[in-house]
N, C-alpha and C positions, 0 to 999 in steps of 0.2 A: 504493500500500500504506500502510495508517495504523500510524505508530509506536505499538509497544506503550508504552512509557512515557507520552507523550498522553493516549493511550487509557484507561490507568490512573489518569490524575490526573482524567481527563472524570469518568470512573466515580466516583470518591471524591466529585467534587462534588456529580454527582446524588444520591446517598446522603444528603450531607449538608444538601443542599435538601430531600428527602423525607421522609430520617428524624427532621430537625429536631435530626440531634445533635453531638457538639462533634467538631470537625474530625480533632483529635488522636486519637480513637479509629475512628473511621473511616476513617483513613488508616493506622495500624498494622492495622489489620483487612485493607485491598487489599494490604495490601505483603506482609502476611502470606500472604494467598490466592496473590499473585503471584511469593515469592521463590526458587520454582524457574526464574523465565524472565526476571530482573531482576536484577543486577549493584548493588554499593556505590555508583556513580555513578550508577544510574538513580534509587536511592532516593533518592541529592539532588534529582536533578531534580524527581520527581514531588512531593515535600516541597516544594521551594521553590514549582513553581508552583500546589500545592494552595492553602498557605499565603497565597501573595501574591495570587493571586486573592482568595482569600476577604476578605483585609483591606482590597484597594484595592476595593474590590467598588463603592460607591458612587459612586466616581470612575470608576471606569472605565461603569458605567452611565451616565452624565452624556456621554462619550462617545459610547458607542453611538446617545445619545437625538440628539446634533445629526448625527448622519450618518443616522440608519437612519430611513429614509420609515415603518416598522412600528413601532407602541408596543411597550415592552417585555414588556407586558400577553399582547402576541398572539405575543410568537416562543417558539418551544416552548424550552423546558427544556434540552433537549441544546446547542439551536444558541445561546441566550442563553450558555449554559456554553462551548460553543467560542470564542463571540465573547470573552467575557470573558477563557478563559486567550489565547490570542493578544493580545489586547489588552495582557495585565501584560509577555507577553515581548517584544512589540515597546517597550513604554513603560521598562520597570523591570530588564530582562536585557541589558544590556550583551553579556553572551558568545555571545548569540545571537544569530546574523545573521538581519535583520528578514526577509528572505526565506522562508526556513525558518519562522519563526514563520505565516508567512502558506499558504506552502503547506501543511506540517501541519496547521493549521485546517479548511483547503477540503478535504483528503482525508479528516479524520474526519466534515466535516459532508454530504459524498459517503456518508459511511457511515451516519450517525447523521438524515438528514433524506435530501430527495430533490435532484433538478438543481439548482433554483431556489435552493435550501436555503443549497446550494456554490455559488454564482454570488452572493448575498448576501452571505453569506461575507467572500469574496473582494472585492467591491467596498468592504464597509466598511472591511477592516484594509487595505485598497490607500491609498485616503483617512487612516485614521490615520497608515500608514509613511511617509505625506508630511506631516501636521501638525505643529505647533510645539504639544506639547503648556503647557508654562510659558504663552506666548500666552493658551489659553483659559481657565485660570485666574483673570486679572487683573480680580476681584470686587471690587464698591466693598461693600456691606455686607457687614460684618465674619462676620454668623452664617454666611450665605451661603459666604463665602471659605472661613472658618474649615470647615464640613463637607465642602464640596466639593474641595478640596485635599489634607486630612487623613483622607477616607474616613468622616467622623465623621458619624451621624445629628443631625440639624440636634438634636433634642428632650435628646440628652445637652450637645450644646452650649450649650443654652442652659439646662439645670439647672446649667452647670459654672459659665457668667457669670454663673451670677446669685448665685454663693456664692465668685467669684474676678475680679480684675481678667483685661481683656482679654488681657494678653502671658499671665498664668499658663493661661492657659486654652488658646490658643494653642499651649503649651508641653506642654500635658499632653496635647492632642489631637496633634503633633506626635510626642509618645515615645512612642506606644501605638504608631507605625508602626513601630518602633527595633527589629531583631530582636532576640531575649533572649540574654543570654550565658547559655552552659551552666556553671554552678557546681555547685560539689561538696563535701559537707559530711564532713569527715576524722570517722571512726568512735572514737573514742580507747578505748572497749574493746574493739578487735579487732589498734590500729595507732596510731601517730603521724605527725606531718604531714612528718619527717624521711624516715622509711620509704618516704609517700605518696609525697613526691616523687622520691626514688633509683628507687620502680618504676617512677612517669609517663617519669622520664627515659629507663628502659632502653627502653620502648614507644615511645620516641620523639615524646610525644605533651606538647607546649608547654601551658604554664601560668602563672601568674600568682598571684600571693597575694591573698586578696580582700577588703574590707571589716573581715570578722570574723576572727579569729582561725582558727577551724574550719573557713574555707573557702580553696577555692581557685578559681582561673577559668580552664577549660580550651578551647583553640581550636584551632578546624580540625579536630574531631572527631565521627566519627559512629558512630552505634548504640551508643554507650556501654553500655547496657546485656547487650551482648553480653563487654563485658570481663570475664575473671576476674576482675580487682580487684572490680569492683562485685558478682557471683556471689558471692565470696567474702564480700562484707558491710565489706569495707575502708573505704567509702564510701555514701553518699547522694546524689541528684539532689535541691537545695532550692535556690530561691532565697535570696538574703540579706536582703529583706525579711521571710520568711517566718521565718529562723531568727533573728533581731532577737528575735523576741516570745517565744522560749520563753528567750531569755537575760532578756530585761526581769523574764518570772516568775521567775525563780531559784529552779526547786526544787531541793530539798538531800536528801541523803542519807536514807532512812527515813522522807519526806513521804508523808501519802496524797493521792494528787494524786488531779482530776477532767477531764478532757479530753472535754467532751463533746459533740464534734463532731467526731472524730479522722480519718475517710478523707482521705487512703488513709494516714496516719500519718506525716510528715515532720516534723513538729512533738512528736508524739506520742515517739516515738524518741529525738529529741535531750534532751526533759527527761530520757529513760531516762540515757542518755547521760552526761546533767550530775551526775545523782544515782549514777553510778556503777553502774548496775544495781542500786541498794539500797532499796526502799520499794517502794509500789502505786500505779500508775495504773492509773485506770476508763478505760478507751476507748471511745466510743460510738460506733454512730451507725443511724441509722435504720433504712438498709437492710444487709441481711443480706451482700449480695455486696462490699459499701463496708466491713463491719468486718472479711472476711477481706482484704483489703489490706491493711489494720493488722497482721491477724495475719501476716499474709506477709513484708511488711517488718520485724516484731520477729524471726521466726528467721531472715531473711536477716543483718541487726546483729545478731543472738547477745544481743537483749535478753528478757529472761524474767520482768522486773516488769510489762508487760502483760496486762492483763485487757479483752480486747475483749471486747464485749456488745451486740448489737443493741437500740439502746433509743432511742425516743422522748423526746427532752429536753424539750418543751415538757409532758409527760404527769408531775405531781407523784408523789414514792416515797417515802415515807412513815421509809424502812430506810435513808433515804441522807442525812436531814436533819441536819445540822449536823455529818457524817463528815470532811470533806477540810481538811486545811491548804490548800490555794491549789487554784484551779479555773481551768481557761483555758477558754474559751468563743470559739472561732473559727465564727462563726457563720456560715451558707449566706446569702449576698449576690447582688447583680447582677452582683459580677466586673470594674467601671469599672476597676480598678487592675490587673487584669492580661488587658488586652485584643492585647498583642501576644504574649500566648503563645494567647489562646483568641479570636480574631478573630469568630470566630463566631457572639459573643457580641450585639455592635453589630445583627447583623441577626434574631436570634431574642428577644431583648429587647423589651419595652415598656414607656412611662412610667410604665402603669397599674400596670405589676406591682409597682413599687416600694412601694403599698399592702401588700400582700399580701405580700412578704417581710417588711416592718420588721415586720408582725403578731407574723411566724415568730419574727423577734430578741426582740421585745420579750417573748414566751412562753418563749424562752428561757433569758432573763435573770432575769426574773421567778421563774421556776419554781427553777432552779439555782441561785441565791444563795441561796435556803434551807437548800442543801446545803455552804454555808461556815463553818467555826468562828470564833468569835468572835478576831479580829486576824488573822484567816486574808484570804489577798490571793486577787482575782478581776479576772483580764485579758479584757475584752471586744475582740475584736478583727475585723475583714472586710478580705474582698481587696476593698474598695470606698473609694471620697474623696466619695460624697454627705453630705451632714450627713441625712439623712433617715435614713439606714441606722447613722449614726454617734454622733454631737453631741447630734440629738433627742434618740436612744434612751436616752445617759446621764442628758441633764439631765431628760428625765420619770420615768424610773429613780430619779433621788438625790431627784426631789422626794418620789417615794412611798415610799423607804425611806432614814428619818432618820438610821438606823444604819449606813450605808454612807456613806463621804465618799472623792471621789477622792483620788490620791495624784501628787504631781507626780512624773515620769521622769524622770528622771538617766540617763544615757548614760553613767556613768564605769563601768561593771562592768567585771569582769573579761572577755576575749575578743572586748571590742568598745571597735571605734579610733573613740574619740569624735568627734574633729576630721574623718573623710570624712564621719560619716553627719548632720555636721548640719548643712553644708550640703544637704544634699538636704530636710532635713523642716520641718515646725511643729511645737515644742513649745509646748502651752498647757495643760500638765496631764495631755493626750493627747500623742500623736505621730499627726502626720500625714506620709505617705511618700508621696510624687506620683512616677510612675512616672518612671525618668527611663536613663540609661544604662547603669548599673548593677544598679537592682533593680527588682523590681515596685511595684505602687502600693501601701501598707496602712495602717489606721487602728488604734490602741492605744489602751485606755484602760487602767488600775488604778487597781483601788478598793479600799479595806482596810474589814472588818466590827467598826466599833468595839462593837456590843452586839447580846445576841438579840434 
């Protein structure tokens, strides 16, 4: 009989091989479909082994390649997928006895393929639950080591060395495998962090103070979004890389701000936030279904200076030019910096496309800075650490517009503990954030508009 939990994580993966889409929604989508016949513990499992497959995915392929007489080429879809999650749990799941790992395998691929299918199966993760994985590892060139150890496509690795010494590189393909702590950003027009924590505590649900001020770090907690607290709007789900950049902007009270890349709105909210619910923010974003998020998220936080608007940023408005005190511009990226929440990412990506984004950035940029007042501040920012997507983009930027000069970043604000987060970054005018155990990876610039 094949475990339904298995079964349901098989299922999520083919999806997410076919449908070509991010892990994280496709897997709330089965569990959704699923959670009359699935239990609180089952959602871990099939989370953990969605997740972990999907990220160890190149490693464990490199596996299958020296045991399996058949190219990968040729084994169908399902049974590469069986091999694979069996593979993370015998390799990466401690609490599961290899056994199990192996038989569950063979009875889905009984189900999902034919005889032969199961008797393949079986022979390859027999051969693994006896190998010295660390052993096959032991890679003399670096690039080589470096992907195949860390899961990492060899073509990001070597964009990373060639813009970072060997250990950084290393280091940042290493913490993309790091699973993410779940942080939570305290609402302060709904509650205080006083409050937050007396509730956490009565829930019984362990915490930590975080980075920033307005966060906090919570563990050994699942489907949070099922809690009142967070229903009530007490709270956010953001990382603290993420909430860095809207304290760097500092809008203030009765600012018309511009955010014009706002889904699903975490960013968007906390400037609400900072400004006390007092001024305007534009909230954009392209697609129609991505700016009700925003909307969603502003009455879930009780924020009501939001103005979402589906709107094409690289497309000039005529009505918008030189309107906004500060404009933050979180631009759509390849996602290098947070590849341990969207793993996904490594095998649906290519180097080519990185053309073809910065275009996106650079349109922009370009286009939206027109819509800045003169002395008014503009934060460029990406969940990415290429200088392609980053560094290029300002310094062709400030060449073509004279009246724009960066602004160096200072970390001493108010809500943010200087001395954790600088160890973690490069300040050079920018900040640069390399993913690491604490937060995601992300790039910052500010720029201030000295003249029209």
């Amino acid at each position: 009989m094949v475990d339904k939990v298995r079964e349901i994580a098989l299922k999520t993966l083919y999806k997410i091989d076919e449908e070509k889409a991010y892990s994280n929604l496709i897997l709330d989508e089965m569990i959704n479909q699923n959670k009359n016949k699935i239990d609180e513990r089952d959602v871990g499992l099939i989370s953990e082994i969605v997740y972990g497959t999907t990220n160890w995915r190149l490693t464990i392929d490199e596996i299958i390649k020296k045991y399996s007489n058949i190219r990968l080429k040729k084994i169908s879809i399902w049974i590469i997928n069986i091999l694979r999650m069996g593979i993370y749990q015998i390799i990466f799941l401690d609490k599961i006895p290899k056994s199990a790992a192996v038989n569950e395998s063979v009875n889905l691929a009984k189900k999902y393929g034919h005889k032969s299918s199961s008797n393949f199966v079986n022979a390859i993760l027999r051969k693994v639950e006896k190998s010295d994985y660390e052993e096959f590892f032991k890679i003399e060139n670096d690039i080589e080591r470096i992907s195949k150890v860390n899961s990492m496509p060899i073509w990001i690795v070597e964009k990373l060395l060639k813009e970072n010494d060997l250990q950084t590189t290393e280091d940042i393909c290493k913490n993309s495998n790091i699973r993410p702590q779940i942080t939570i950003r305290i609402n302060n027009l709904k509650t205080n962090k006083k409050e937050i924590q007396d509730k956490l505590k009565e829930k019984n649900i362990k915490f930590k103070s975080g980075i920033l001020d307005d966060f906090l770090v919570l563990e050994k907690i699942k489907n949070i979004e099922e809690l009142d607290l967070f229903k009530q709007g007490l709270f956010t789900i953001q990382d603290e890389g993420a909430g860095l950049i809207p304290l760097i902007l500092q809008p203030k009270e009765g600012e018309i701000i511009l955010d014009a890349c706002s889904s699903p709105g975490g960013k968007t909210s906390y400037m609400a936030e900072l400004m006390n619910n007092k001024g305007e923010i534009f909230a954009w974003d392209i697609h129609e279904h991505r700016t009700k998020l925003v909307e969603k998220t502003a009455k879930r936080l009780g924020v009501n200076i939001i103005k979402a608007k589906t709107q094409d940023a690289t497309i000039y408005k005529k009505e918008y030019e030189e309107k906004f005190d500060k404009i933050l511009l979180d631009v759509p990226c390849l996602g290098i910096g947070v590849l341990k929440r969207k793993p996904d990412i490594k095998w649906q990506r290519e180097e080519k496309d990185i053309e073809e984004i910065a275009n996106i950035q650079k349109q922009i940029l370009e286009t939206c800075s027109k819509y800045l007042k003169v002395n008014g501040e503009l934060i460029y920012s990406t969940c990415s650490i290429l200088k392609e997507e980053n560094e290029n983009i300002i310094q062709n930027f400030l060449k073509k517009n004279k009246n724009f000069e960066i602004e160096k970043i200072e970390l001493n604000y108010k809500k943010i503990n200087e001395n954790q987060f600088e160890k973690y970054i490069q300040n050079q005018g920018y900040i640069k954030l390399y993913q690491n155990e604490k937060t995601d990876g992300f790039f910052i610039a500010k720029m201030i508009k000295k003249s029209a």
